[in-house]
KOLDO-559907 format. One line per 8 residues: for each residue x, y negated, z negated of C-alpha. Coordinates in nm, 2 decimals, always signed. Each point is the difference from the previous one (the first is absolute). Layout:
// KOLDO-559907
X Y Z ~ ... $
// end
This chain:
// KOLDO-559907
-4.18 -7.34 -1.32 ~ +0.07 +0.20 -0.32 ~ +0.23 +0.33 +0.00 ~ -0.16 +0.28 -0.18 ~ +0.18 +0.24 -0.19 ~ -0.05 +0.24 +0.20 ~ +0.11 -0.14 +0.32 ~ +0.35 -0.06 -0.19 $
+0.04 +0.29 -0.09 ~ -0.06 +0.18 +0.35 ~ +0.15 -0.26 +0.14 ~ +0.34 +0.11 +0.04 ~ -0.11 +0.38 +0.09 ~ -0.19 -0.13 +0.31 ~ +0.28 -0.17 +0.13 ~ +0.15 +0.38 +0.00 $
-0.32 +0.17 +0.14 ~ +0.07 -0.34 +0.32 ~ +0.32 +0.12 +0.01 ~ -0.01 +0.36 +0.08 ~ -0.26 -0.04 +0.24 ~ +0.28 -0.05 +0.24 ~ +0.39 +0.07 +0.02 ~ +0.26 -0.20 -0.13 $
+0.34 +0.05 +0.04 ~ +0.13 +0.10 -0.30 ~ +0.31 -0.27 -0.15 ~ +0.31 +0.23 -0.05 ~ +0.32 -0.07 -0.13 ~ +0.31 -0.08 +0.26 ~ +0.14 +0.34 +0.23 ~ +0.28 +0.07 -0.21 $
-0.23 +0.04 -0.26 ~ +0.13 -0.27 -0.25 ~ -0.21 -0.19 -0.17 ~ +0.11 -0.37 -0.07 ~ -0.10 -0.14 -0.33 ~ -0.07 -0.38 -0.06 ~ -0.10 -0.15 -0.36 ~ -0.19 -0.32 -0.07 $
+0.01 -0.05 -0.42 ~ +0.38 +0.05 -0.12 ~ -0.12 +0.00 -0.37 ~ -0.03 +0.35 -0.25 ~ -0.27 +0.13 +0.16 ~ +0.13 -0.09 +0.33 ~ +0.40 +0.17 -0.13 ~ -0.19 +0.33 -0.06 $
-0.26 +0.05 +0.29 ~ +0.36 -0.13 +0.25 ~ +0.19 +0.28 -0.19 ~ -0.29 +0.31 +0.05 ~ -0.10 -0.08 +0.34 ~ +0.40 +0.01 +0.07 ~ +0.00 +0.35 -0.17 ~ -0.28 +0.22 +0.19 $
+0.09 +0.24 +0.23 ~ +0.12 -0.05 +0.36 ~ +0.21 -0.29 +0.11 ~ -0.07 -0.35 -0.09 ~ +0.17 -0.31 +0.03 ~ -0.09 -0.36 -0.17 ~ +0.01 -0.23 +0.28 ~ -0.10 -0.35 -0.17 $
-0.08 -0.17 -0.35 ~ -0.16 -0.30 -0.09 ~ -0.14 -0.18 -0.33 ~ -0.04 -0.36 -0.11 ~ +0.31 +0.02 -0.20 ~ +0.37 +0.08 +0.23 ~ +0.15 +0.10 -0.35 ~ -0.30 +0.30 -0.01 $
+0.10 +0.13 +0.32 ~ +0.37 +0.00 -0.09 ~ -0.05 +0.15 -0.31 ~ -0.23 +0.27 +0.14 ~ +0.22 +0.12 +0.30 ~ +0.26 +0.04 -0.28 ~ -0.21 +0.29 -0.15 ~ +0.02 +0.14 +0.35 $
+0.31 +0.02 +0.05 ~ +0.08 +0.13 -0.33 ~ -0.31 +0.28 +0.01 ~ -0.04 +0.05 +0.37 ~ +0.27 -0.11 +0.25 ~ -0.11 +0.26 +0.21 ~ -0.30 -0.17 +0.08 ~ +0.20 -0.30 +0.19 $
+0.07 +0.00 +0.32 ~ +0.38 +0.08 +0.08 ~ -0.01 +0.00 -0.42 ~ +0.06 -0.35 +0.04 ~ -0.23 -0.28 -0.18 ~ +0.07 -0.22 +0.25 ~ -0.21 +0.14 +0.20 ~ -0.35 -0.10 -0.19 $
-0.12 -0.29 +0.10 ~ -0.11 -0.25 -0.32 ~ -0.25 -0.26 +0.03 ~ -0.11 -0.25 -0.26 ~ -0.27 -0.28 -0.07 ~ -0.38 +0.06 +0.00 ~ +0.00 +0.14 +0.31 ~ +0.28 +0.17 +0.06 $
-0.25 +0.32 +0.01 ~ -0.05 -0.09 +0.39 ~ +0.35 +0.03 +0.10 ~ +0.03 +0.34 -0.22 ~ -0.27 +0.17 +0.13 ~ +0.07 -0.13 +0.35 ~ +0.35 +0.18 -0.02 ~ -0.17 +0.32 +0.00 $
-0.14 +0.15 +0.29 ~ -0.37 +0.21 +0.04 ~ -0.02 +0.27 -0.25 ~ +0.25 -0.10 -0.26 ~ -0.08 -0.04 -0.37 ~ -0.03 -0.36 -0.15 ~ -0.06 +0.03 -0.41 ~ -0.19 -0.28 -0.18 $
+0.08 -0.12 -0.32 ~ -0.03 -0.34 -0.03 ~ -0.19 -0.15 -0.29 ~ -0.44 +0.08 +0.09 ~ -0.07 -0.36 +0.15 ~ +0.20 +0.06 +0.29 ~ -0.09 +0.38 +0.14 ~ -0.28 -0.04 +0.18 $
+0.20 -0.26 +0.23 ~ +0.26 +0.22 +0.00 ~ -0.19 +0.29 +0.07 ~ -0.17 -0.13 +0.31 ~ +0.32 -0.12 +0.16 ~ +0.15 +0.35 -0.02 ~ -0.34 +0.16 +0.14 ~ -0.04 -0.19 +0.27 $
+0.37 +0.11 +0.06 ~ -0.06 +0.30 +0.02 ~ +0.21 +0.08 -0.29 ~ -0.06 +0.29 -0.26 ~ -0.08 -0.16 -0.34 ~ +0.08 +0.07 -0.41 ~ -0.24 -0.20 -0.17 ~ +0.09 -0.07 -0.33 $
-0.30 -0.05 -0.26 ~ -0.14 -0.23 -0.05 ~ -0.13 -0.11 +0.31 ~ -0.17 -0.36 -0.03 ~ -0.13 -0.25 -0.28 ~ -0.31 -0.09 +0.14 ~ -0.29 +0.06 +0.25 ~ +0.11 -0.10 +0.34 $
+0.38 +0.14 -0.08 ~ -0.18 +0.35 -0.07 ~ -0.19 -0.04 +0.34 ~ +0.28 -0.08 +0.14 ~ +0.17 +0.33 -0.08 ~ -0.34 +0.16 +0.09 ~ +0.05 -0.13 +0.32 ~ +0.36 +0.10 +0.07 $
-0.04 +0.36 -0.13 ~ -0.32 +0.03 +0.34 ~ +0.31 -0.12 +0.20 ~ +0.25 +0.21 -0.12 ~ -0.24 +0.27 +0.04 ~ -0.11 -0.08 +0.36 ~ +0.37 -0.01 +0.07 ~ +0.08 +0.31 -0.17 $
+0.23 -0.11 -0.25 ~ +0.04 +0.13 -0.33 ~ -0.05 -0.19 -0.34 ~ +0.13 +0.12 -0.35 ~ -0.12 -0.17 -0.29 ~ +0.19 -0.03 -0.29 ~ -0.24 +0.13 -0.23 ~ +0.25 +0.22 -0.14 $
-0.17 +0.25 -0.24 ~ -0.22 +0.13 +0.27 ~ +0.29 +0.14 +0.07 ~ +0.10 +0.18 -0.30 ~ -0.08 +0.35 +0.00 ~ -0.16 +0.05 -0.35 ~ -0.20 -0.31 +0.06 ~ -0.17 +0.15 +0.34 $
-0.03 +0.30 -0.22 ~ -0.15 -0.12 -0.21 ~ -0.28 -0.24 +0.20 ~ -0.04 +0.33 +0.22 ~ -0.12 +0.22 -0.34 ~ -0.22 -0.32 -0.11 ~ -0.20 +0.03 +0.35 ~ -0.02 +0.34 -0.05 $
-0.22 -0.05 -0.33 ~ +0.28 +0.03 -0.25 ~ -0.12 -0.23 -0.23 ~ -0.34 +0.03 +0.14 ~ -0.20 -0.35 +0.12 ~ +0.16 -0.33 -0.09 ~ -0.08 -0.19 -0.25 ~ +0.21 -0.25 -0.06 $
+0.37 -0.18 +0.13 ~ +0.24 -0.11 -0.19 ~ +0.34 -0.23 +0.14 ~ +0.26 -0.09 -0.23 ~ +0.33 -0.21 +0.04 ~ +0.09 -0.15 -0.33 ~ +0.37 -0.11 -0.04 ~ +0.26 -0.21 -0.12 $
+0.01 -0.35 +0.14 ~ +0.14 -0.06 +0.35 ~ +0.29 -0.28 -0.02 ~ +0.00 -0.31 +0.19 ~ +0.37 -0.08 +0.18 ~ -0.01 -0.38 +0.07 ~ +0.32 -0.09 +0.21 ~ +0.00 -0.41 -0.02 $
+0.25 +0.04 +0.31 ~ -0.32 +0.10 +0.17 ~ -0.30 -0.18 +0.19 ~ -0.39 +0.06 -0.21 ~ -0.07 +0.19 +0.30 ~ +0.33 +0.22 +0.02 ~ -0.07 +0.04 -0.34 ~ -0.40 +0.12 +0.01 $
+0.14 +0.23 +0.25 ~ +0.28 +0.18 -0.22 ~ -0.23 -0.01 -0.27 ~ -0.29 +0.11 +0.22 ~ -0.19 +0.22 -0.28 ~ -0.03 -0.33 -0.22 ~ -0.20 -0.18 +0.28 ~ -0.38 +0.10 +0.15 $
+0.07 -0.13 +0.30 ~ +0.30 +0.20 +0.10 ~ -0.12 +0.33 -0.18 ~ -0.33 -0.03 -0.04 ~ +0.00 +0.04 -0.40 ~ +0.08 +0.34 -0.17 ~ -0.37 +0.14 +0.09 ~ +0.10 +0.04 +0.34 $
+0.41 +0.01 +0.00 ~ +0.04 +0.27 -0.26 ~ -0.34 +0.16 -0.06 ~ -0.09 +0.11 +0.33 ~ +0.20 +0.34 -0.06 ~ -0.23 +0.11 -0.27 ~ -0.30 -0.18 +0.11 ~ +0.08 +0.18 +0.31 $
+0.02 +0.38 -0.15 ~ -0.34 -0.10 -0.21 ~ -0.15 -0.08 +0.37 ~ +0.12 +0.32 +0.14 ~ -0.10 +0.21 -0.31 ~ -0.34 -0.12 +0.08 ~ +0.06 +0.00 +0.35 ~ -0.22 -0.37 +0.02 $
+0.12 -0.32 -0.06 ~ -0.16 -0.30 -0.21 ~ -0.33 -0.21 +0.09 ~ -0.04 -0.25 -0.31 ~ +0.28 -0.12 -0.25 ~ +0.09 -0.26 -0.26 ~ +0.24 -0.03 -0.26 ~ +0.19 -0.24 -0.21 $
+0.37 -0.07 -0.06 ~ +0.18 -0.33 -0.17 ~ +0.35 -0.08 -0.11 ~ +0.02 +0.09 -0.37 ~ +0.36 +0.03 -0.11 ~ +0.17 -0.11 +0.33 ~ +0.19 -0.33 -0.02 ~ +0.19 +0.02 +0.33 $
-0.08 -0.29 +0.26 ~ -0.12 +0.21 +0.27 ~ -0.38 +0.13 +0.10 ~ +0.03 +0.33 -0.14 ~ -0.27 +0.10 -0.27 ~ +0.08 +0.27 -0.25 ~ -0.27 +0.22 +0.00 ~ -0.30 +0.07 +0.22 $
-0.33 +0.28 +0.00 ~ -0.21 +0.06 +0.29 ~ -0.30 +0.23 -0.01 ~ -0.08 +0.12 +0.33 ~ -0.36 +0.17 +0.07 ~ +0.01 +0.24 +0.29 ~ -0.37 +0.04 +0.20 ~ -0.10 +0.30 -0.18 $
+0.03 -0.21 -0.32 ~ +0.29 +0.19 -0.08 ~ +0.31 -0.23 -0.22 ~ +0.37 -0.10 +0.03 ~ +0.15 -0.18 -0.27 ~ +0.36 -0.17 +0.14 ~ +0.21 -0.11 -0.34 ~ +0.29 -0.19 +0.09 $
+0.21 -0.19 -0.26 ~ +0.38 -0.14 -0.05 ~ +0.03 -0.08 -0.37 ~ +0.33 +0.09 -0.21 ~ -0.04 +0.24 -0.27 ~ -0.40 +0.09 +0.08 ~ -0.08 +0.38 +0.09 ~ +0.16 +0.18 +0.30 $
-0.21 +0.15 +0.26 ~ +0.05 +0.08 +0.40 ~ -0.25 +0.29 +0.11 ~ -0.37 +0.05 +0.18 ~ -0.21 +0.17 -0.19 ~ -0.30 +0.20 +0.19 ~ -0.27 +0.09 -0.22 ~ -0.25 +0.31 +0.10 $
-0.30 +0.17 -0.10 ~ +0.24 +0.28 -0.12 ~ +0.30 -0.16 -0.11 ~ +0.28 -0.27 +0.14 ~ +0.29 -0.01 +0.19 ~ +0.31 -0.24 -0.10 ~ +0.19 -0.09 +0.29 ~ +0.13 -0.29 +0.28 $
+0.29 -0.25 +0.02 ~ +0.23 +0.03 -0.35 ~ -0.13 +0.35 -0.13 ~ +0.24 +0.23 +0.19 ~ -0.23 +0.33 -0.18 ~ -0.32 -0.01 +0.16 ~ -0.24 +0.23 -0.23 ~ -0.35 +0.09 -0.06 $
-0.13 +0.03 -0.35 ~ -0.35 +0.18 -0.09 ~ -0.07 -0.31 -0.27 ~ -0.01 -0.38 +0.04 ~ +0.34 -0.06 -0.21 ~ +0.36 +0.07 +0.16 ~ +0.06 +0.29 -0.28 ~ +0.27 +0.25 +0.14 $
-0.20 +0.29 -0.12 ~ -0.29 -0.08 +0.18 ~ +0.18 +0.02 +0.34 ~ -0.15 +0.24 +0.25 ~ +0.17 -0.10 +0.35 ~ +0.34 -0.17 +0.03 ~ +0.16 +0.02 +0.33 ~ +0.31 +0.22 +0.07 $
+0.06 -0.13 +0.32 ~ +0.36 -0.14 -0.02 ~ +0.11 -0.40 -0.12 ~ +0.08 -0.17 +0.34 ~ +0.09 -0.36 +0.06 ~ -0.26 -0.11 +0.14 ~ +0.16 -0.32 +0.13 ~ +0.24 +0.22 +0.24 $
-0.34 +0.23 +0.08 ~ -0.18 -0.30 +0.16 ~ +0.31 -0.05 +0.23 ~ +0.05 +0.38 +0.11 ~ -0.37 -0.01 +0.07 ~ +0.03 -0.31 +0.23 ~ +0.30 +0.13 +0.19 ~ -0.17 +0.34 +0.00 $
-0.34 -0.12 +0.18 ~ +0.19 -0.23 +0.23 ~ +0.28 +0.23 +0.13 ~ -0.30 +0.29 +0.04 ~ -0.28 -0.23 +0.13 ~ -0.20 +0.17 -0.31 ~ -0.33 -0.24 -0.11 ~ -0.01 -0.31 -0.26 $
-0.13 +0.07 -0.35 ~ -0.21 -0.24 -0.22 ~ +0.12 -0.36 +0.10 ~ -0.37 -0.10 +0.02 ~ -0.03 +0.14 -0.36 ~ +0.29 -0.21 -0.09 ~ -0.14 -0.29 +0.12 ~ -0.32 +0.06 -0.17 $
+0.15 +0.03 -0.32 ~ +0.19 -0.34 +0.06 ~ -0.30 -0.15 +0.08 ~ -0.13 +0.15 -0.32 ~ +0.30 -0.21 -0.21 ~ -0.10 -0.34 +0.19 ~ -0.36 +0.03 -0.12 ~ +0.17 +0.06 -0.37 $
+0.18 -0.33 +0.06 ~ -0.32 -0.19 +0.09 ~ -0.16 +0.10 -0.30 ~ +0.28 -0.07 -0.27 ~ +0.06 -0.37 +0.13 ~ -0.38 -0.06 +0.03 ~ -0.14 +0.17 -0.27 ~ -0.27 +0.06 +0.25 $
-0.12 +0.34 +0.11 ~ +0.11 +0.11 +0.32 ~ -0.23 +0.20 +0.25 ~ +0.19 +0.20 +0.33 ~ -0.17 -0.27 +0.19 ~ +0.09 -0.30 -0.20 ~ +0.36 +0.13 +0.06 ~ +0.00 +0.08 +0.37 $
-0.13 -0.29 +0.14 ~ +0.23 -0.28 -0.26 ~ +0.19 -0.19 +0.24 ~ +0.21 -0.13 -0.23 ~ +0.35 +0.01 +0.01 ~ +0.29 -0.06 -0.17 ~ +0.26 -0.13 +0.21 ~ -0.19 -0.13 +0.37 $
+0.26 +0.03 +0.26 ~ +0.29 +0.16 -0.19 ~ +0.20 +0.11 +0.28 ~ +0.08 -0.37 +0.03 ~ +0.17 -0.04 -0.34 ~ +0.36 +0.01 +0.00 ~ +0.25 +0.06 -0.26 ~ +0.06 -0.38 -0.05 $
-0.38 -0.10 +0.00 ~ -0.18 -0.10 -0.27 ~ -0.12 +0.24 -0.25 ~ -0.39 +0.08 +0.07 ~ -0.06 -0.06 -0.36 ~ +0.23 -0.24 -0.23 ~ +0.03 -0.02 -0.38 ~ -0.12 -0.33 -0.16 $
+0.24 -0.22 -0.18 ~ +0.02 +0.18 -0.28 ~ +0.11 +0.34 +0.22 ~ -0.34 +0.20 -0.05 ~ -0.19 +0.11 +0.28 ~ -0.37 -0.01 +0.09 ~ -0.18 +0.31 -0.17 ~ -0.37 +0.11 +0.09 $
-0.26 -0.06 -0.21 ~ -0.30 +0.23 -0.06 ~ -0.29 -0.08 +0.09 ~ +0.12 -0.31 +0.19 ~ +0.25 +0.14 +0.27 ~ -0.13 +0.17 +0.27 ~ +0.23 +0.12 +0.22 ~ -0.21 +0.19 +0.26 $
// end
C-alpha cells in the first residue's frame, strides 16, 4: 500500500508520542561518569568529528576504532595522541582497540558498553547498517550526513531513529550549520517574518573540481571506496553527499520539505574515469507551490558560489553551509548597503558545537532535537538523485515506495570482493542515461 506524505512525515513523531506513553529507563553513560568513544569512518570527516567529540567537557575516553583501511586507523589515532593524549586510557594508545575490514564496525561498537558514544563517518552507503547495529546496542549515536543513497537505506534510518527513541538513546546528526549560531539566528528572524512570506529558494555549491586518487596497488573496490565521492553507489552522487547542508537550511527556512522534483546534470568538461558528473540543477516544488532551485557544479575556472539564498515578500536572507555572514537585505540583490539584519551572535565552530550538544543532552538526560528533520531533508536529496539520472519527474510518492537499491545485501561485501560496479575495458564506468535509467 502506498505511503502518503503525510504519514512520513508524522511518522517518526508518533513513534515519540508511543514512547512516552510509558517509562523507559533512560541510557546513561558508565558510574564514573566517562563516556567511552568508538569511531567507524577513519577518513577527514571521521579525523575531525574523533578529535571534537574527544574535546567536550567531562571525561571521555576512545575505547575502539575501526575502518576498512588499518593504515586509516593508524594514521587517525596518531592525531590523538599528538592533540589529545588525555583522552586515552592510562595516556596510552595501546589501549584502543583497532578493527579493520568491512565489518570491523561490529567489533568497535561491541567494545563499548550501554550509553557510550559511537560516531559515524563512513562513506553514505554504509550508515544505515551501521546505524542500526549501534541502536539495537543500545549505543548513543553521531550520525554523520549523509545518511543513505536510496529509499529503503533512508527507511532504514527511519526505522533505527523509532528504536533509538524507544530506547532512549540520543542521536546527533551531523548537519553541522544547524549548529552555528548566526545560521539559527538567522532561520529564527526568517520565521519571525523577516523577509516576510517566501517566495523562492535558492542552493548553491559551485566549485573547483574534486580530484580522483587511483592507487593501482589497490582492488576497483578498495578504490571506489577511497574515492567514494566519484561513485553513486557509495555516495549517492553530489545531490545527496554534499548538498543536503544547504538543501537542508532551505527546508528549515521554510520549515516543509519537497513533494515533486526534476532536474538535469551531465559530464561536460570532466574526463576522469569515474561516475562523477560535473554539474547538476534540481528544482524542487514544495505543496504550497512554493520553489527551490539546488545548483551544484565542479568545473575549473566557472563562477564561485556556496550560499542558500531565501527570497521573501520583503526582502532575502543570504545564508547556510560556506557563507559564514548570515544577512538579511531589504532588495533581491546581495548589495552591502541594502543590509538590514546581520547577526551579531558570535562565529562558532560549528563542527565542535554539534559534539558539546551531544555530550550535553546525554550526560543531562535533556531531549533529542531535529533528527526526523534531518532525515527528511536526506530523503529530500534522494528524490534529487532520482530525478537527475532519470530525467523523469519525481513525486514524494514515486520516491518513497522505489525499492530499488544500489548495493542488495551490502553487509556481505568484503574488502577483497568484487567491485559492485566495474569499468569496461577501456577503464570507463557505466553512467546513467536520461530518460532511459530509472533507478527507482
Amino acid at each position: 500500500m502506498s505511503t502518503t506524505r503525510r504519514q512520513f512525515l508524522k511518522g517518526t513523531a508518533a513513534a515519540a508520542a508511543v514512547a512516552s506513553t510509558f517509562t523507559i529507563p533512560a541510557v546513561h553513560a558508565a558510574e564514573n561518569n566517562t563516556i567511552h568513544v568508538g569511531i567507524v569512518g577513519c577518513g577527514s570527516r571521521g579525523s575531525g568529528a574523533l578529535l571534537q567529540a574527544l574535546s567536550t567537557e567531562g571525561p571521555v575516553e576512545l575505547v575502539s576504532m575501526a575502518d576498512a583501511f588499518e593504515f586509516k586507523t593508524e594514521r587517525l589515532l596518531q592525531r590523538v595522541v599528538e592533540a589529545r593524549p588525555d583522552r586515552l586510557k592510562n595516556k596510552d594508545p595501546n589501549t584502543v582497540a583497532r578493527f579493520h575490514g568491512l565489518h570491523g564496525y561490529k567489533a568497535c561498537i561491541d567494545a563499548l558498553n550501554p550509553g557510550d558514544v559511537v560516531i559515524l563517518t563512513t562513506p553514505t552507503a554504509f550508515r544505515h547498517i551501521h546505524f542500526r547495529y549501534a541502536v539495537e546496542r543500545g549505543i548513543h549515536v553521531f550520525l554523520e550526513k549523509s545518511f543513505a543513497v536510496d529509499t529503503p537505506g533512508i527507511k532504514h534510518v527511519a526505522k533505527s531513529w523509532e528504536i533509538a527513541q524507544q530506547k532512549g538513546l540520543k542521536v546527533m546528526t551531523g548537519l553541522n550549520n544547524r549548529k552555528y549560531f548566526r545560521t539559527e539566528d538567522c532561520v529564527d528572524q526568517i520565521h519571525n517574518g523577516a523577509i516576510g512570506d517566501i517566495t523562492g529558494i535558492f542552493v548553491y555549491r559551485c566549485q573547483e573540481e574534486v580530484p580522483y586518487n587511483y592507487d593501482p596497488n589497490k582492488s576497483t573496490l578498495q578504490n571506489q571506496l577511497l574515492n567514494f565521492n566519484s561513485f553513486t553507489w557509495v555516495a549517492g552522487s553530489p545531490i545527496i553527499d554534499w548538498m543536503i547542508h544547504n538543501i537542508d537550511i532551505g527546508c528549515w527556512s521554510k520549515n516543509d520539505w519537497p513533494v515533486w522534483c526534476q532536474g538535469v546534470c551531465g559530464r561536460s568538461v570532466r574526463t576522469i574515469k569515474d561516475q562523477a558528473y560535473d554539474h547538476s540543477t534540481v528544482e524542487y516544488h514544495f505543496k504550497d507551490g512554493v520553489r527551490m532551485v539546488v545548483q551544484q557544479r565542479q568545473i575549473p575556472g566557472t563562477w564561485w558560489a556556496f550560499k542558500c539564498v531565501v527570497q521573501g515578500t520583503k526582502g532575502m536572507a543570504v545564508l547556510g553551509e560556506g557563507h559564514p555572514s548570515p544577512c538579511i537585505y531589504k532588495g533581491f540583490t546581495e548589495d552591502h548597503n541594502d543590509i538590514v539584519w546581520r547577526s551579531e551572535k558570535p562565529r562558532n565552530d560549528s563542527y565542535q558545537e554539534e559534539h558539546n550538544r551531544l555530550f550535553r543532552i546525554i550526560r543531562e538526560d535533556l531531549p533529542n532535537v531535529k533528527v526526523d528533520e534531518g532525515i527528511k531533508s536526506a530523503f529530500a536529496g534522494v528524490m534529487g538523485r532520482m530525478a537527475l539520472e532519470s530525467g523523469q519527474e519525481i513525486s514524494y510518492d514515486t520516491a518513497w515506495n522505489s525499492e530499488f537499491q544500489f548495493v542488495k545485501d551490502l553487509d556481505a561485501l568484503e574488502l577483497d570482493s568484487p567491485a559492485p560496479i566495474e569499468p569496461d575495458a577501456d577503464g570507463n564506468y557505466p553512467q546513467f542515461k536520461q530518460g532511459i535509467t530509472r533507478n527507482f
